[in-house]
C-alpha positions in Angstrom: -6.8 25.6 -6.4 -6.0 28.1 -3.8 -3.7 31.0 -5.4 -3.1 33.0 -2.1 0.1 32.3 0.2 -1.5 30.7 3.5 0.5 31.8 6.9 -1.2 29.4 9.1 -3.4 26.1 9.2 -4.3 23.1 11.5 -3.3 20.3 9.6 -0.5 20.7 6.5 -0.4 17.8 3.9 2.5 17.1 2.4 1.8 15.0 -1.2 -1.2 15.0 -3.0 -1.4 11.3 -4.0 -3.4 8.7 -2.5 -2.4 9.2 0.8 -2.3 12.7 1.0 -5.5 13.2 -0.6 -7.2 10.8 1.2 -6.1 12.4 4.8 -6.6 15.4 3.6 -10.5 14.8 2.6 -11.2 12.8 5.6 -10.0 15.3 8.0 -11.9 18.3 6.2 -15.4 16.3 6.3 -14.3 16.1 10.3 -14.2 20.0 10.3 -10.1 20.6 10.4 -8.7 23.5 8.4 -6.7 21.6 5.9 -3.9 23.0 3.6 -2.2 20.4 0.9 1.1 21.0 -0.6 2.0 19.6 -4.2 5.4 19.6 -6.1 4.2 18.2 -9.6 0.7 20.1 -11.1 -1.9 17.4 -11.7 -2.6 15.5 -13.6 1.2 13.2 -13.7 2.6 10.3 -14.1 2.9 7.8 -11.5 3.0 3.9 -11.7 0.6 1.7 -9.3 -2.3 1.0 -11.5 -3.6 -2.4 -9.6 -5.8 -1.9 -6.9 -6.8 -4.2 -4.0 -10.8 -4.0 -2.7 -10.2 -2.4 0.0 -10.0 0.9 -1.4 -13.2 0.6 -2.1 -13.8 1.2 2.2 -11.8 4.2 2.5 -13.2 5.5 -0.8 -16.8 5.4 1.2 -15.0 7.4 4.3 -13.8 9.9 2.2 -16.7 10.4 0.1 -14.9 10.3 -3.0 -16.5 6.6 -4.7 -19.6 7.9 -6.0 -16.9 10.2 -8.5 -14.2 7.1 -9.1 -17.4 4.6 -9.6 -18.4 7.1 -12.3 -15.2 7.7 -13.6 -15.3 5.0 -16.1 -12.0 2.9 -14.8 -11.9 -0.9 -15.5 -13.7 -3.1 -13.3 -10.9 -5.5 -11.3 -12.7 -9.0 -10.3 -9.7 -10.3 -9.3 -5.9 -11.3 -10.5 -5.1 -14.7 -12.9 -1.7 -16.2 -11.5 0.9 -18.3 -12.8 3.2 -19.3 -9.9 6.2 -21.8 -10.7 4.2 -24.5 -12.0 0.3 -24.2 -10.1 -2.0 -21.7 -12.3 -5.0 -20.7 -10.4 -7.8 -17.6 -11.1 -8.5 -15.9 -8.3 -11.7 -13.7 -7.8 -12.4 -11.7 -5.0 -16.4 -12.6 -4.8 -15.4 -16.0 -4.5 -15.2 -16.9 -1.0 -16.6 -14.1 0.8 -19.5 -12.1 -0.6 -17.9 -8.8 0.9 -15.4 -6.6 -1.8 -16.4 -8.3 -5.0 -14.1 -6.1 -7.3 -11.7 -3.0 -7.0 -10.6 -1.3 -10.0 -6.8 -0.8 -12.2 -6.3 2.4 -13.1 -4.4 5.2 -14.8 -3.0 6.7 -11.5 -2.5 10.1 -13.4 -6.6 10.3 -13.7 -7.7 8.6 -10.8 -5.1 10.8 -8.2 -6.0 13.9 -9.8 -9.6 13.2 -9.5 -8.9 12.2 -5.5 -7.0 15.4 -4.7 -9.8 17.4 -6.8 -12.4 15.8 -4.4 -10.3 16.9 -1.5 -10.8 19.9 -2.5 -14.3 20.1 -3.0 -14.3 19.0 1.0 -12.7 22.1 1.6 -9.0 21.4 1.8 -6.7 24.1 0.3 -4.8 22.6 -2.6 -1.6 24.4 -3.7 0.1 22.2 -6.5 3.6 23.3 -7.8 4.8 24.3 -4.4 7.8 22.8 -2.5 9.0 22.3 1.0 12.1 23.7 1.2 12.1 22.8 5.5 10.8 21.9 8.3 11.1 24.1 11.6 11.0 21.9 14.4 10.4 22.8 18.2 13.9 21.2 20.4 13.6 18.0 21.9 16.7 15.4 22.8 16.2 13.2 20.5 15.3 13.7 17.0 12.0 11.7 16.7 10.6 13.9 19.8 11.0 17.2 18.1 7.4 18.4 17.1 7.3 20.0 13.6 5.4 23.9 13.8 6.1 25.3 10.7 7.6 24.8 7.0 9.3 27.2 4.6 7.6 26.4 1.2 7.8 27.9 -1.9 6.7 28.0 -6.0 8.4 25.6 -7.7 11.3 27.2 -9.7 14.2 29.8 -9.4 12.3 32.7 -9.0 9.5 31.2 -6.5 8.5 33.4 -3.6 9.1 31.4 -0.3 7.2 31.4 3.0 6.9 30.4 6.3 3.4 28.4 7.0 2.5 28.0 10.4 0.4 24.1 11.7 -0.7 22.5 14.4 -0.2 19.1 12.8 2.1 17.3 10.0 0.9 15.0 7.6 4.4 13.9 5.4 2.2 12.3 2.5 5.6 13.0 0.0 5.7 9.2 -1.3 9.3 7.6 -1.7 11.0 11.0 -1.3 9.8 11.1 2.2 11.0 14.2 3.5 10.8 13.2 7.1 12.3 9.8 7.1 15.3 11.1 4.4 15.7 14.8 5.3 15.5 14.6 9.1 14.6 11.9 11.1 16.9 10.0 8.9 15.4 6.3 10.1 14.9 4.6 7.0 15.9 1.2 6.7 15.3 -0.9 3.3 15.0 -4.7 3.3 17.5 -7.3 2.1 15.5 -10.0 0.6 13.3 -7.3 -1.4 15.7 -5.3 -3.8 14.3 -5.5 -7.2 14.2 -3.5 -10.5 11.0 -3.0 -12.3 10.7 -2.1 -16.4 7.4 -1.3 -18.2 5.7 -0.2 -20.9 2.2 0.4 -22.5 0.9 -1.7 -24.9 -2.1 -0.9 -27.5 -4.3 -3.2 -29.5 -3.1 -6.1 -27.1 -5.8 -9.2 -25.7 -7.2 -9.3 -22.7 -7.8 -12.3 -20.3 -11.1 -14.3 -21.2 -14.2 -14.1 -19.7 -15.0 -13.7 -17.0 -11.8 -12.4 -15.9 -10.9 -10.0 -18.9 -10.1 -7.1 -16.0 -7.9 -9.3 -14.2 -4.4 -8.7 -13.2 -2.1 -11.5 -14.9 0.6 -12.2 -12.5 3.1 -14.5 -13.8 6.4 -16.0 -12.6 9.4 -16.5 -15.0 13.3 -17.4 -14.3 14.4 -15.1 -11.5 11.5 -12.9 -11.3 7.7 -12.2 -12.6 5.6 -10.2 -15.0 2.6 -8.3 -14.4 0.0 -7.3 -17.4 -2.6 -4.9 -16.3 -5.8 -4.1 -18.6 -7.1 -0.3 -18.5 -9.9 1.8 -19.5 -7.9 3.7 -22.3 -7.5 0.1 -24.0 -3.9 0.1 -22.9 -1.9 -2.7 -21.5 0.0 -2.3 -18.7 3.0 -5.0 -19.2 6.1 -5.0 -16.2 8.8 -6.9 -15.9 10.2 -7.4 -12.2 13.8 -8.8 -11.5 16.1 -9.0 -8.8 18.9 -6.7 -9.1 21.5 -9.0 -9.6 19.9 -10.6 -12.1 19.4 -7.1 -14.0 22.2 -6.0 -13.2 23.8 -9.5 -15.1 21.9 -9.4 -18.4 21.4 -5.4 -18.9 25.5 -5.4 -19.0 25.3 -8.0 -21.7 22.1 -6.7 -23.6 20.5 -3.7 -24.0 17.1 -2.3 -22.2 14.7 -3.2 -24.7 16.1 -6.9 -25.7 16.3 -7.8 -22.0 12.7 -6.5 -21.2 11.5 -8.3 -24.8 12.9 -12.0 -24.0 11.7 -11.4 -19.9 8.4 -11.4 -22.3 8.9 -14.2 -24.4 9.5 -16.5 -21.2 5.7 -16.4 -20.2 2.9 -18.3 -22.9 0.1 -16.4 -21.4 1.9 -12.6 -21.7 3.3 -13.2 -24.6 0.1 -14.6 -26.0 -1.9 -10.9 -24.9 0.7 -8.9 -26.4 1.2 -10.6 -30.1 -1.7 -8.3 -31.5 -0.4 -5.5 -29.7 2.9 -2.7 -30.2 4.5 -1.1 -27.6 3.7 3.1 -27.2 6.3 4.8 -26.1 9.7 4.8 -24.0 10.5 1.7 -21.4 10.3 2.9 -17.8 12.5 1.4 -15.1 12.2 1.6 -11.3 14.1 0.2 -8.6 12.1 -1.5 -6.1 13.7 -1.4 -2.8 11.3 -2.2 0.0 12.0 -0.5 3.0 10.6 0.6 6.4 10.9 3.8 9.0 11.9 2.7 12.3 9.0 4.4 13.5 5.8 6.1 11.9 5.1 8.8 13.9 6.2 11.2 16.5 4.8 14.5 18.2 2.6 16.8 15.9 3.3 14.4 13.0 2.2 11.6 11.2 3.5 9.2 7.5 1.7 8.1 5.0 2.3 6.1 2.5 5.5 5.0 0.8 6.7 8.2 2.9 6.9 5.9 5.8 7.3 2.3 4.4 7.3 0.6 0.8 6.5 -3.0 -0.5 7.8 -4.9 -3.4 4.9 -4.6 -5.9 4.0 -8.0 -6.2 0.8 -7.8 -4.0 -0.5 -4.8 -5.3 -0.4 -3.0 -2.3 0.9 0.3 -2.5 -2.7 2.4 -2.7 -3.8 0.3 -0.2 -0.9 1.0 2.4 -1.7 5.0 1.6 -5.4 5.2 1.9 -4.9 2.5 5.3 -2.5 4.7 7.0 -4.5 8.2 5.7 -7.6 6.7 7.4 -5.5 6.0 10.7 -4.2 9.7 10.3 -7.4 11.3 10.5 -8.8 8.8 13.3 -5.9 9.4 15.3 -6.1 12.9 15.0 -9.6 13.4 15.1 -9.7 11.2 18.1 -6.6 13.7 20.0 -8.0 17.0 18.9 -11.7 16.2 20.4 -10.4 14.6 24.1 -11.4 10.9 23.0 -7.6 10.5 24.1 -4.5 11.7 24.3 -1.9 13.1 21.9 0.3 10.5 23.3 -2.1 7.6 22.8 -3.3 8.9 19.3 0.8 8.3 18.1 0.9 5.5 19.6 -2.3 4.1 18.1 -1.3 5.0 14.8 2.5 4.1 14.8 1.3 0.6 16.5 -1.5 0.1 14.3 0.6 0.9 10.4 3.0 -1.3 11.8 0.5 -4.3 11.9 -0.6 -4.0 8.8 2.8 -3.1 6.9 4.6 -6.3 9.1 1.4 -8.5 8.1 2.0 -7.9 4.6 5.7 -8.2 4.4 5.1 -11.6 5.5 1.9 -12.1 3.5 4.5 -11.3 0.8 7.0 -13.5 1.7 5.0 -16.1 2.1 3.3 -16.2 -1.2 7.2 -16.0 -2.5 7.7 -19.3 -0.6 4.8 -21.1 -2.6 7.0 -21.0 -5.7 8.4 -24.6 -6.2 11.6 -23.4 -8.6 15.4 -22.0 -7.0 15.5 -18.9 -8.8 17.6 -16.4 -6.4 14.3 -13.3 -6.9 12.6 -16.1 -4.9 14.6 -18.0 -2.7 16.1 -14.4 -1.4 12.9 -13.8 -0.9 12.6 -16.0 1.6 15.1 -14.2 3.9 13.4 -12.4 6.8 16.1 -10.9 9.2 15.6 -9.0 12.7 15.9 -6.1 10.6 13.0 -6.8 8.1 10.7 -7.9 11.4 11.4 -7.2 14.9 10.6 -9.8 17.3 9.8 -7.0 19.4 7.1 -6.2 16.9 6.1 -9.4 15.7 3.8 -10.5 18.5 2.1 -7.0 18.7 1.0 -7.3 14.9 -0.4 -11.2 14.3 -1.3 -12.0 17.8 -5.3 -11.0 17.5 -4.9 -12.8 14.4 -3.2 -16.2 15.6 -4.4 -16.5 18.9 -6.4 -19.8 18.5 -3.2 -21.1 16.8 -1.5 -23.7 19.7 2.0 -24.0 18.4 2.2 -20.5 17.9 1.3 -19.5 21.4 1.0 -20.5 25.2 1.5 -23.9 24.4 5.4 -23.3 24.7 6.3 -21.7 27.3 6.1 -18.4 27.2 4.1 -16.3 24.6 6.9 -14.5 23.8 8.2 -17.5 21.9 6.1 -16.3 18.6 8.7 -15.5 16.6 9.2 -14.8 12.6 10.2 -18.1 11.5 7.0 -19.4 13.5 4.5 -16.9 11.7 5.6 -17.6 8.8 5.5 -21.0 8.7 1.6 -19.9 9.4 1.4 -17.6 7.2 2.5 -19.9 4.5 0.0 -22.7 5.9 -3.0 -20.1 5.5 -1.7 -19.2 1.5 -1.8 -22.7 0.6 -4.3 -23.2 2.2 -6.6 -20.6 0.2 -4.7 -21.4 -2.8 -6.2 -25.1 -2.8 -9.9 -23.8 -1.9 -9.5 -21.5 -5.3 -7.8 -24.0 -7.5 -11.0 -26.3 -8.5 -13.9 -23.9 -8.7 -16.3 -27.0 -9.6 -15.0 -28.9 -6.6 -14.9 -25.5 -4.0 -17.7 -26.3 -2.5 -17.8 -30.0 -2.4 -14.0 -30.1 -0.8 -14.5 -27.4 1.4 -17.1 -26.2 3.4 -18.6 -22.1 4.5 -16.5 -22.5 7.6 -12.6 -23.3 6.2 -13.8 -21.0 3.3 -15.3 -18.3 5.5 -12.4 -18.4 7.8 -9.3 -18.7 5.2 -11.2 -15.3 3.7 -11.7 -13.4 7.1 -7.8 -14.1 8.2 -6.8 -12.7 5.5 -9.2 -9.9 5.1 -7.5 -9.0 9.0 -3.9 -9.2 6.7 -4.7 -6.7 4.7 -6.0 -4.4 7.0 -10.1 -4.3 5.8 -11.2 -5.4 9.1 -10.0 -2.8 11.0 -13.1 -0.6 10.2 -15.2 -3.7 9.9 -14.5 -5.5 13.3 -14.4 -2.8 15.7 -13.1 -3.7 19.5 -12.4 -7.2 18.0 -9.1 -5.8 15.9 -8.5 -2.7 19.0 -4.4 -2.1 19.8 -3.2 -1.2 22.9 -7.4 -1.0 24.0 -8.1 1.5 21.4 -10.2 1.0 17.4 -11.2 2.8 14.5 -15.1 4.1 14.8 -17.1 5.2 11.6 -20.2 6.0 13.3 -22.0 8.2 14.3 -18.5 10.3 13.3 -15.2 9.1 12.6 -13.0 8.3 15.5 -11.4 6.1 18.0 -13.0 4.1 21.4 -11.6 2.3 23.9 -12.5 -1.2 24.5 -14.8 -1.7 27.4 
């Protein structure tokens, strides 16, 4: 960890979670001098402990799987899902033979070993250190004004503060997003999305049986769902997410521990894993509020992470949505700093680009809330996607490359313009139904369905989740431009 008090650097990191971490590695391996701020000292607490495959790509990029494949964390092969009445096991092998398995973790282990792995790329890591503000160079309207510098200092009352100079801004500072709250002040939550979270850790509990004993049980009850995730240390993860309302209702009748203990009792399967177990330690709660940035980017800066947007748990995406938007970071900026384009284009690439993949999976989400057949308010609020949620202005850019051979959705009325929400995600729900029926009868998969629905249903929504924008090169380009791995990381135009 780097002990001196650094005056200048190319690139400052703000947040040494996934995100930060991530960008932070990558852009060192590129050759950038890198310096990474950190408020807490590592290792700490955070929750997220499900992770998606696709981590698995920008692990490679960063160099850092060798050290988590080593690490010893429990093998994820998919999630097992109760939904309203259908119960399916989903496996990520299963369709596709690309992304077999990802991993759940203890975030406090696997984020300290990521930020210790940026350092080993060369990045400066200073943990315990705050940003106390950003200097910003004039410009008419707030989102134009190009960060230069930040005062920082030791965390605590007699900390030495200091002015450190940058060239770029990487706001990797999770839900407290300095840029979005502090300055730009353009953060705008969701309506349908606003739910309260409570956990705990269980030991001695079951696990799912084989072969999915590393699953993620995801499980509906009355007005919200449960999630039980299985971890290395023999823990059980076991959360409990409800609308606020409906929180709101019972914890001013109960307490904290008797509403999160009969949440439990509604579900067979949960209850079922944690009737050897006892519970270690103190309930947490969170409040879920999903929300956006009106925009991701600016001059000289770029967010990552929950810094710049946040989605309701259920999908697991929240490491994913980091390590994505670190990998855009360093493209983008990799791609400016050597002439491949312009600063200009390079924003634009990555604000464009985030905001596909975050739109994509707030309907992805929203969708998979539509599949459940009860009229519980957690899901039928749900359901509610405003102008405010997703932009028509914006809704085009992000599932057109993925739609495009869909007829009602485009040319066929007149005017392309006419894709709008309430026609994507009538699509989108189409396409989770549709995989949702190829997974239900393994024995019959096959026989009902052949490689092409299967290989297709898997590919759409690898492009959801964001996977094939390393994978499918100018085939998944905005605005002309795509993410290049080889011979060194980057962007190129489409010919």
């Amino acid at each position: 960890m780097t002990t001196t008090n650094p005056q200048k650097t190319q690139i400052l990191v703000i947040g040494g979670g996934p995100g930060g971490s991530t960008a932070a590695a990558m852009l060192a391996r590129e050759g950038f001098d890198v310096t990474l701020l950190e408020r807490d000292a590592f290792p700490r607490y955070h929750i997220g402990e499900s992770l998606l495959p696709s981590v698995l790509d920008f692990l490679d990029l960063s160099g850092a799987r060798p050290k988590v494949e080593a690490y010893g964390f429990q093998r994820k092969p998919g999630g097992h899902i109760e939904w309203g009445s259908n119960q399916w096991d989903l496996y990520f092998n299963e369709l596709t033979g690309n992304h077999q398995y990802s991993f759940q973790v203890i975030r406090s282990e696997f984020d300290k070993l990521l930020l210790d792995h940026a350092e080993s790329e060369g990045v400066k890591v200073m943990q315990c250190v705050e940003v106390q503000k950003i200097h910003f160079h004039d410009a008419a309207e707030v989102s134009q004004r190009r960060p230069y510098a930040a005062t920082i200092a030791q965390v605590g009352e007699s900390g030495e503060a200091w002015d450190i100079n940058f060239d770029y801004l990487v706001d990797a500072s999770g839900r407290a997003g300095i840029m979005a709250t502090r300055y730009l002040r353009n953060r705008k939550y969701h309506d349908a999305f606003k739910n309260v979270a409570v956990w705990g850790y269980w030991e001695d509990a079951g696990r799912l049986p084989h072969p999915k004993e590393g699953a993620i049980a995801t499980v509906s009850i009355p007005n919200g769902w449960i999630w039980a995730i299985p971890l290395h240390d023999g823990m059980l993860s076991v959360g409990v997410v409800l609308h606020k309302d409906s929180f709101k209702e019972k914890n001013s009748r109960q307490d904290l521990e008797t509403l999160y203990a009969e949440a439990l009792a509604d579900n067979e399967t949960v209850s079922g894993l944690i009737a050897s177990g006892h519970r270690v330690g103190d309930l947490k709660v969170e409040t879920d509020y999903s929300y956006a940035s009106t925009n991701f980017a600016g001059p000289g800066y770029f967010m990552v992470g929950d810094a710049a947007c946040f989605l309701d748990p259920l999908l697991s995406t929240g490491v994913h949505l980091a390590m994505l938007s670190a990998m855009l970071t360093a493209v983008s900026i990799t791609a400016a700093e050597r002439g491949d384009v312009s600063h200009e284009e390079a924003t634009e690439f990555f604000e464009n680009s985030y905001r596909c993949a975050y739109l994509r999976l707030l309907v992805f989400l929203t969708a998979f809330y539509h599949q459940y057949d009860g009229k519980d308010s957690i899901f039928w609020m749900a359901r509610r996607l405003s102008n405010h949620d997703v932009p028509e202005t914006k809704i085009k850019l992000a599932f057109t490359s993925l739609m495009s051979g869909v007829e009602d959705l485009m040319d066929v009325r007149e005017g392309a313009e006419l894709m709008t929400r309430d026609l994507v995600l009538d699509e989108m729900s189409r396409r989770v139904a549709e995989n949702l029926q190829i997974r239900h009868d393994k024995k019959q998969m096959k026989a009902l369905y052949d490689d092409h629905v299967r290989e297709d249903n898997a590919t759409f929504f690898g492009q959801v989740e964001g996977i094939d924008v390393i994978a499918r090169g100018p085939e998944q380009a905005v605005g002309g431009l795509y993410v290049k791995t080889s011979p060194r990381l980057g962007l190129a135009r489409v010919s």
